[in-house]
C-alpha positions as CSV (number, residue, x, y, z in Angstrom):
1,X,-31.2,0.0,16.2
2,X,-28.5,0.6,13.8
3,X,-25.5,2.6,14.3
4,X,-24.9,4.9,11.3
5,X,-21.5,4.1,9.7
6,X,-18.4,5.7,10.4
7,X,-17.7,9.3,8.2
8,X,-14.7,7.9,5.6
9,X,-11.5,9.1,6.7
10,X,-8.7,10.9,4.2
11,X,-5.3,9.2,4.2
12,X,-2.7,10.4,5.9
13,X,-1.4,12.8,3.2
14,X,-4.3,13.3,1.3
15,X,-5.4,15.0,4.9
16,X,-2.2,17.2,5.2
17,X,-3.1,18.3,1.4
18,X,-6.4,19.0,1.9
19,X,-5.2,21.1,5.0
20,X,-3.1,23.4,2.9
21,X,-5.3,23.7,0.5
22,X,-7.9,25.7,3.1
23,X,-5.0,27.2,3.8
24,X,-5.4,26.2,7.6
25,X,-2.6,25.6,9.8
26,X,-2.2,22.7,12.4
27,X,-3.1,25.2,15.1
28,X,-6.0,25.9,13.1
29,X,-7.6,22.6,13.1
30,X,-6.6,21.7,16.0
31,X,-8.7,24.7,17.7
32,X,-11.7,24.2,15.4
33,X,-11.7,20.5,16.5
34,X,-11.0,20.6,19.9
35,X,-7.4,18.8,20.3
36,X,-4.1,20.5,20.6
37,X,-1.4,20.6,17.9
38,X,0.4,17.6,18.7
39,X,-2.7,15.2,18.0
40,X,-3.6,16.9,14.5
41,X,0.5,16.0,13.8
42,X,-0.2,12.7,14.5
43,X,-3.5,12.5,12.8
44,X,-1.3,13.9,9.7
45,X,1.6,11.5,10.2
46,X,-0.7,8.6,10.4
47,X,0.6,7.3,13.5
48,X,-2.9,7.7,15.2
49,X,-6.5,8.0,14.1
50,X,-9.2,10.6,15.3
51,X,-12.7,8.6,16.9
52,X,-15.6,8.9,17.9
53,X,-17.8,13.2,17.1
54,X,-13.9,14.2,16.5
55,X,-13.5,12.1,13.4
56,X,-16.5,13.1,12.3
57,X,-15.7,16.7,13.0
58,X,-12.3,16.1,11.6
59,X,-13.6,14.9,8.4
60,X,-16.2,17.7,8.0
61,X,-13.5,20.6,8.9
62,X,-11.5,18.9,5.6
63,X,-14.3,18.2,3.0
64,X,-17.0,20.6,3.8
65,X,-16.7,23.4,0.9
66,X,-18.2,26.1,3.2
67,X,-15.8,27.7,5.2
68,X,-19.0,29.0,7.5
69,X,-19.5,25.1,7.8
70,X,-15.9,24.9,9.0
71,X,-16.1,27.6,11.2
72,X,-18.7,25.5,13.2
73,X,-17.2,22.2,13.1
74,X,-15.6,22.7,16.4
75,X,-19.2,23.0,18.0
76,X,-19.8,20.0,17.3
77,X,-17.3,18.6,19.0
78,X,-17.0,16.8,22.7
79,X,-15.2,18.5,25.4
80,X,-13.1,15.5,27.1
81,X,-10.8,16.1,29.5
82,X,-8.2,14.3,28.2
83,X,-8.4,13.0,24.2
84,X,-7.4,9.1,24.1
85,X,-5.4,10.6,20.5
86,X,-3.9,12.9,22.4
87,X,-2.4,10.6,24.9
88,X,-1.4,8.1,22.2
89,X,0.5,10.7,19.7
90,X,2.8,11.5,22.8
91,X,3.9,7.9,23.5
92,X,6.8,6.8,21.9
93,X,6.8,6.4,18.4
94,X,6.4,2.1,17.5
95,X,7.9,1.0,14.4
96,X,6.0,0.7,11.4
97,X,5.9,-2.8,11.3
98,X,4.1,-3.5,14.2
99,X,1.9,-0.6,13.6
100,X,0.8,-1.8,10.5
101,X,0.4,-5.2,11.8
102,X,-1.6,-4.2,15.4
103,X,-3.7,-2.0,13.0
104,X,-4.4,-4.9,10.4
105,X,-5.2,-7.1,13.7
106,X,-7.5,-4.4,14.8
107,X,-9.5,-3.7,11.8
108,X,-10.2,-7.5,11.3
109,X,-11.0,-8.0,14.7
110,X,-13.6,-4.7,14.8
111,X,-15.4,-6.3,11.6
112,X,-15.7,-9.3,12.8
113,X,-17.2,-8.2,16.2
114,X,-19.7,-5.8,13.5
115,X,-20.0,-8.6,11.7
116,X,-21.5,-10.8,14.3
117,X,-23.4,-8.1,16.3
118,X,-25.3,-7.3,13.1
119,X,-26.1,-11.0,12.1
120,X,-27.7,-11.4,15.9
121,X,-29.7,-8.4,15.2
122,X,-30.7,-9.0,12.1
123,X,-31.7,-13.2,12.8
124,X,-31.9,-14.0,15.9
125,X,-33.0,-17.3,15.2
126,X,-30.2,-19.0,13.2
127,X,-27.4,-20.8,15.1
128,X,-24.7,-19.9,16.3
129,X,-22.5,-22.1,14.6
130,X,-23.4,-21.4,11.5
131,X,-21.2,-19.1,9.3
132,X,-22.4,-15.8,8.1
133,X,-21.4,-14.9,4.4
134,X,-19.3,-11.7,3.8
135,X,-19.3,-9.3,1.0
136,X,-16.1,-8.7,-0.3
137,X,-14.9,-5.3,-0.5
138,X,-14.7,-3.7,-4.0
139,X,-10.6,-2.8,-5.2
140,X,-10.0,1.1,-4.8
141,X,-10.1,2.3,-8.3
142,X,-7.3,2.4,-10.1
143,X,-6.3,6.0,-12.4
144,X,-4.7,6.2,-14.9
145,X,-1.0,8.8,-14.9
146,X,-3.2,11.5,-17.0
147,X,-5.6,11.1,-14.2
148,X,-3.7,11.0,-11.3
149,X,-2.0,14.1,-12.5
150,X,-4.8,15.9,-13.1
151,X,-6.4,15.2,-9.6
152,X,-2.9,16.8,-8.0
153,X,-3.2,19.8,-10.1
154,X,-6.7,20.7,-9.4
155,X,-6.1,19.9,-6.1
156,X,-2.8,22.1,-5.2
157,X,-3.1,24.9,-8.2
158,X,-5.0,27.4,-6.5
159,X,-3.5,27.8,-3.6
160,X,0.1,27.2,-4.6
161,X,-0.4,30.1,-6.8
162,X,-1.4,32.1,-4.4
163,X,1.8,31.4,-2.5
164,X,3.8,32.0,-5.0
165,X,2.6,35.3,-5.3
166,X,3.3,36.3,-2.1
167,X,6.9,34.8,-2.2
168,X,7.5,36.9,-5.5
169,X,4.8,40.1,-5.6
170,X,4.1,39.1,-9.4
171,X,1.3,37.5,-10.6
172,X,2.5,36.5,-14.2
173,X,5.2,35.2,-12.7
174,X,3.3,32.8,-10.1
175,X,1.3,31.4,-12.6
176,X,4.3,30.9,-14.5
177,X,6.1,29.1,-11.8
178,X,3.4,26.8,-10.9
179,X,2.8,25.8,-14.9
180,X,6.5,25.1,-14.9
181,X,6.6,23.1,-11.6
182,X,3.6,21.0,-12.7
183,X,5.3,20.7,-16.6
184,X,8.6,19.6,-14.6
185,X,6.6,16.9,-12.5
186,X,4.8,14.8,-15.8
187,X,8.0,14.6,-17.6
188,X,9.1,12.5,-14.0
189,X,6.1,11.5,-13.4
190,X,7.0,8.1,-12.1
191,X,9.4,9.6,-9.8
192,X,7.1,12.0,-8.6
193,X,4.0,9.3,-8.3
194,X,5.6,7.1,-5.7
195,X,7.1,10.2,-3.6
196,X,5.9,10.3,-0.4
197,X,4.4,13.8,-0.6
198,X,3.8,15.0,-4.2
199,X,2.1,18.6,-3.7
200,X,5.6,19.0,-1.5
201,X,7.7,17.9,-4.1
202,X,5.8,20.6,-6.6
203,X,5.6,23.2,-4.0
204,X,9.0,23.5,-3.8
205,X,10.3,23.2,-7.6
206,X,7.8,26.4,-7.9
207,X,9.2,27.9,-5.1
208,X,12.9,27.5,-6.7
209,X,11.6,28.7,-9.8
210,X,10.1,31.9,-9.0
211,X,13.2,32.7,-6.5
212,X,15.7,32.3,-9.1
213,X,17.8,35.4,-9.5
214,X,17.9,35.2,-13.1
215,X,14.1,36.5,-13.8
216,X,15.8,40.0,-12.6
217,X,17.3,40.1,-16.4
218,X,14.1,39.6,-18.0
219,X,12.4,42.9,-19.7
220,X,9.1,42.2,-18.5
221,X,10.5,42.1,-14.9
222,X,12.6,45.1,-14.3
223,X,9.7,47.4,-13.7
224,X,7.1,46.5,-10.2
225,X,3.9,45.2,-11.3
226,X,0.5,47.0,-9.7
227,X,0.4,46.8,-6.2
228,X,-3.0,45.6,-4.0
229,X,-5.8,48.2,-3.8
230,X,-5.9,47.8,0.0
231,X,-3.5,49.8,2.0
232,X,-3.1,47.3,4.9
233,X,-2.1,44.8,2.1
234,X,0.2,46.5,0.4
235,X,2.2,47.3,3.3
236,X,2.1,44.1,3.9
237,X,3.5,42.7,0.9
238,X,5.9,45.5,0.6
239,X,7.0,44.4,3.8
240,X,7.1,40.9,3.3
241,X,9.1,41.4,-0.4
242,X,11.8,43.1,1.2
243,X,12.8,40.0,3.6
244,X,15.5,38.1,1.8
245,X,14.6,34.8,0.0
246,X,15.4,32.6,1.7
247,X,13.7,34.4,4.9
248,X,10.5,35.3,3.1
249,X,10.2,31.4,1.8
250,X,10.8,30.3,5.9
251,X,8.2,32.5,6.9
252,X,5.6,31.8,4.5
253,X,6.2,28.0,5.1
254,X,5.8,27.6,8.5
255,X,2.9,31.1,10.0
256,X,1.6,30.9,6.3
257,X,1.3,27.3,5.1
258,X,1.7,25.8,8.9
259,X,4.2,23.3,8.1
260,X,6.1,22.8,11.6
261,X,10.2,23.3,12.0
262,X,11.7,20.3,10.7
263,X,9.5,20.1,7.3
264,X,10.3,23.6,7.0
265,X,14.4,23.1,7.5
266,X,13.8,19.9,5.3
267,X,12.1,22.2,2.4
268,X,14.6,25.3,2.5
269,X,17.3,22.6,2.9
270,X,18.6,23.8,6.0
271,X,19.4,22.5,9.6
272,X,16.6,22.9,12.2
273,X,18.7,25.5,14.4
274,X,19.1,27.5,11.1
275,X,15.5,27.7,10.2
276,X,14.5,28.8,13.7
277,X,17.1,31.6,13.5
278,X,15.2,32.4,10.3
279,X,12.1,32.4,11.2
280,X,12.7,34.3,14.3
281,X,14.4,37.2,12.4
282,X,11.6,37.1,9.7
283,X,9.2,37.6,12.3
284,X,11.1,40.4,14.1
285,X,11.7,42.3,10.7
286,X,7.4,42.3,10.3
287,X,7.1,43.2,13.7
288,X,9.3,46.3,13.0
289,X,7.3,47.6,10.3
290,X,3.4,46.3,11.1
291,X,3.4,45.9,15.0
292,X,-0.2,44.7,14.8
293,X,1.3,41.5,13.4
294,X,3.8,40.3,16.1
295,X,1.1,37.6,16.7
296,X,1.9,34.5,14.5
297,X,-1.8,33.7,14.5
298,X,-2.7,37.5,13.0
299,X,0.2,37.2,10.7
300,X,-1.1,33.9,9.6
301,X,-4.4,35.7,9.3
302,X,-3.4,38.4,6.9
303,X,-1.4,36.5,4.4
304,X,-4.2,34.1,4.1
305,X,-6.8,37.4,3.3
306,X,-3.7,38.8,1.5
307,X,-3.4,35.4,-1.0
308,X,-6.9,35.7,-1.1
309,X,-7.7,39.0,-2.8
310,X,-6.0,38.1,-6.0
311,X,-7.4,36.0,-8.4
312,X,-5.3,34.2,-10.4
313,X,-5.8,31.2,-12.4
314,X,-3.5,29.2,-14.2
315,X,-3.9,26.8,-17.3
316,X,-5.7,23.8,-17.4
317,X,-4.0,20.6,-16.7
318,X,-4.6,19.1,-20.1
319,X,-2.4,22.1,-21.4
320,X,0.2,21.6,-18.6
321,X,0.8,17.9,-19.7
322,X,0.7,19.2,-23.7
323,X,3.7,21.8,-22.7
324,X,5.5,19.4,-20.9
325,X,5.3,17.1,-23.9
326,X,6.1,19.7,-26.2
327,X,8.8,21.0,-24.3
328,X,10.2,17.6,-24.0
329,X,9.9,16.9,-27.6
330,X,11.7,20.1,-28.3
331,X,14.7,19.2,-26.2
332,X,15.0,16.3,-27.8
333,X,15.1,17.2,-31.7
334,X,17.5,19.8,-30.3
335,X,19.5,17.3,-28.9
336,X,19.5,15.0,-31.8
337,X,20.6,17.6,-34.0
338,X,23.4,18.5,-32.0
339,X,24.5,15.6,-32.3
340,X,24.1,15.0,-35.7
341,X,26.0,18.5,-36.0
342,X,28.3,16.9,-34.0
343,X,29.1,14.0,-36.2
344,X,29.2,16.3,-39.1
345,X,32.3,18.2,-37.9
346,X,33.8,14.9,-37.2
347,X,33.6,13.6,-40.2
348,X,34.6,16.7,-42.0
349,X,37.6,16.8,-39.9
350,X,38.6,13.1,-40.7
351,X,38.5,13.7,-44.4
352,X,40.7,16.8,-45.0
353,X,43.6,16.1,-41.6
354,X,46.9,15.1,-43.5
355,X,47.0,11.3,-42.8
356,X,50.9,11.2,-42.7
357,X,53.9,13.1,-41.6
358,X,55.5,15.7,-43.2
359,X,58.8,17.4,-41.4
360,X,59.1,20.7,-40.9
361,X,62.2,22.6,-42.8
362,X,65.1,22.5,-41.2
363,X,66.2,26.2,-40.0
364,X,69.7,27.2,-42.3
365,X,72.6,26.9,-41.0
366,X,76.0,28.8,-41.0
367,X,78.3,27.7,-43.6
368,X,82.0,28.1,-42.2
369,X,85.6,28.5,-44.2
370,X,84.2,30.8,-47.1
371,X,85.6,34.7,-47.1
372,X,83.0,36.6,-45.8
373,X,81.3,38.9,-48.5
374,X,82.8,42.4,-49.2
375,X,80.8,45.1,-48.7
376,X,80.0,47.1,-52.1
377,X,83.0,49.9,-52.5
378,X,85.5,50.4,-54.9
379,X,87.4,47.3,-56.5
380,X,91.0,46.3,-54.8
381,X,93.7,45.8,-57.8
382,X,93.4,42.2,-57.7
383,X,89.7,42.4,-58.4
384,X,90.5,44.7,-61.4
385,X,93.0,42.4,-62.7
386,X,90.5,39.6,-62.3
387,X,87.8,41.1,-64.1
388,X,90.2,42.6,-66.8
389,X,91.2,38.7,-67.6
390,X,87.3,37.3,-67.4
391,X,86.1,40.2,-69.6
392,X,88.9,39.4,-72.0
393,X,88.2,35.7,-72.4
394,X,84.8,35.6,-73.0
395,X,82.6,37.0,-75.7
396,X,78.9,38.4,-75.4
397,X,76.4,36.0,-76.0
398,X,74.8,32.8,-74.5
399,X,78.2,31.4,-74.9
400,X,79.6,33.7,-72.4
401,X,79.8,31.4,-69.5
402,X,81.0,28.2,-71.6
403,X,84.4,27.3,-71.0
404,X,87.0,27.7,-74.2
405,X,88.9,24.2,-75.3
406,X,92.8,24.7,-75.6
């Protein structure tokens, strides 16, 4: 009889993204699968591997389109006792190197026990010492960076929008924020390729974005945009819009995305202590207002139908990478002209500056041993004498001030 294969397991991140994008919590899996919270961190972190009806269950809870499907998947499940993942993800933590060698050793060693248990049910005759030819596996396929980007946006869009409207009540501006974020991550692409977790690293450049204080000075924002037609959700966002920032992005990070303490300090960029001091107020300052939601499962519960309601859609990815080209193109020409502007004013300057020295005049000075000048008045005899004599010498004419021979 043969054993049907083994449902394809998600890598380690692509299983944390397609968490969030169901918007499902690690408590949330875990309850739908059967396992505690701990074992779907470790699932996440890659440090173990789900087997056996969980892995299947595991795998249907993240693919399956239907959330009735996912509503069922934990069913399905076994009850153990004690899960063998469970007891593993609480063990200390082995380095990577020998985990990735012990896992290498355990792969080959599973096909080749496959290997031969198929060949002896497939011929039993042949000998045993004869070798049995393999199949090689094809390469993963390769995608291009257009590609590759355009898988991440499809994949985190939707519901990173609908997180961003909740951090900011505005739905323009959300969509905005996410374009931007996206625009922001193909001009560094390569940066943003070989990051460990690239819907993070988008997540929070929208999440900067639409908190910056300065969208308070646009027009277009100084008036509320229409609030939910549901009562129970617009208290809830009224309530949740009056939390400061940095409280409101806390909160919705760890009851709305399920990200657990440490991602969340690491995101908001603050230390562990001050996250939990956060988050505890957050919570305190909802429970004031909306008592039904002291519950961090409920709360978790109505953001998610909250974010839900609204449809927003943003721009396809092909328009994304155009206005991050375009943009980029724009800031260069921009640059290059400054530049050139630059060199202009340089070069005008270096043609009319003076290109030598030329002294300032020297301030006058006082000329000592000369009678001071008499103030006008009447003439003293001497003076009349003296101008008698001058006016009697000389005749009228140019001549006047030419000296007579004798």
């Amino acid at each position: 009889m043969t054993q049907s294969p083994a449902p394809q397991l998600p890598s380690p991140k692509e299983r944390r993204r397609l968490r969030e994008a169901k918007s499902l919590s690690q408590a949330d899996v875990a309850a739908r699968v059967g396992v505690t919270r701990e074992t779907v961190r470790s699932w996440e972190s890659g440090r173990t591997t789900p087997r056996g009806r969980k892995r299947g269950a595991y795998v249907r809870l993240l693919t399956a389109p239907d959330p009735a499907t996912t509503a069922d998947v934990a069913d399905e499940t076994e009850t153990d006792v004690v899960d063998e993942s469970e007891v593993t993800a609480r063990q200390e933590p082995v380095p990577k190197a020998e985990t990735e060698t012990e896992a290498e050793s355990t792969a080959e060693a599973t096909h080749e026990g496959e290997g031969e248990s198929e060949s002896g049910r497939e011929s039993e005759g042949k000998s045993e010492g004869e070798p049995e030819p393999r199949t090689p596996a094809p390469p993963p396929p390769s995608l291009t960076p257009p590609q590759a980007f355009d898988a991440l946006y499809a994949f985190c869009t939707p519901a990173l929008v609908r997180q961003t409207y909740l951090l900011t009540g505005r739905r323009e501006l959300a969509r905005e924020s996410v374009e931007r974020a996206f625009q922001l991550a193909w001009h560094r692409w390569p940066e943003v390729a070989v990051d460990r977790d690239p819907a993070g690293w988008v997540r929070a450049t929208a999440y900067e974005y639409a908190l910056s204080p300065w969208h308070r000075l646009r027009p277009g924002h100084r008036q509320p945009e229409a609030p939910p037609a549901d009562p129970a959700d617009r208290a809830l966002l009224d309530v949740f819009l009056k939390l400061p920032p940095v409280y409101r992005r806390t909160l919705l990070l760890y009851d709305g995305i399920g990200l657990d303490l440490p991602e969340t300090a690491a995101e908001t960029e603050a230390s562990t202590p001050a996250a939990a001091n956060r988050l505890l107020h957050a919570r305190e300052a909802v429970a004031a207002r909306l008592p039904e939601l002291a519950a961090p499962d409920e709360l978790h519960r109505r953001l998610s139908v909250l974010a839900a309601t609204e449809r927003l859609r943003a721009a396809k990815p092909r328009t994304v990478r155009y206005g991050s080209e375009h943009r980029a193109r724009t800031w260069t020409r921009a640059a290059i002209a400054f530049t050139v502007l630059l060199i202009g004013a340089t070069s005008l300057t270096l043609q009319t500056a003076p290109d030598h020295y030329e002294p300032p005049m020297a301030p006058g000075a006082t000329v000592r041993g000369l009678p001071p000048r008499a103030a006008p008045g009447p003439l003293s005899d001497e003076q009349l004498e003296l101008h008698a004599f001058l006016k009697s010498q000389t005749v009228s004419g140019p001549e006047r001030l030419v000296p007579e021979t004798r």
